[in-house]
Residue, then its C-alpha position, 0 to 999 in steps of 0.5 A: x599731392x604736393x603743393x606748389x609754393x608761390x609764396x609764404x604767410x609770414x604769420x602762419x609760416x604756410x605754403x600758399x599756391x601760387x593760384x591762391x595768390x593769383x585769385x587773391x591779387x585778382x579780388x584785390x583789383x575788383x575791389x579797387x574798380x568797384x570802389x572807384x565806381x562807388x566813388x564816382x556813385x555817390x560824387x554823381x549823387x551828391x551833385x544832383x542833390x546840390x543842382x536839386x537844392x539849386x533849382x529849388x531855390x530858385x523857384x522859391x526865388x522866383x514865385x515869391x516875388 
């Protein structure tokens, strides 16, 4: 069975199917969405922890006088 080149691994100097290339670029890009959403995660959390502080401090304000 022949293989079908779609490009070369310039280390290895091996054929690799163009499929193998296709999966890759495909695993690539859920990466790529899975760490926006991660960023978007832990910017979300960190905002609730913040308007968490604030309402604490607030309170704290607010039964000390």
């Amino acid at each position: 069975m022949a293989v079908k080149r779609g490009a070369w691994l310039p280390e290895e100097m091996i054929p690799v199917p163009k499929s193998v290339i296709n999966e890759l670029i495909q695993v690539r890009d859920i990466n790529i969405e899975l760490s926006k959403e991660t960023n978007l995660f832990v910017r979300t959390f960190e905002a609730l922890k913040r308007n968490i502080e604030r309402v604490k401090n607030k309170v704290k304000v607010h039964f000390e006088r």
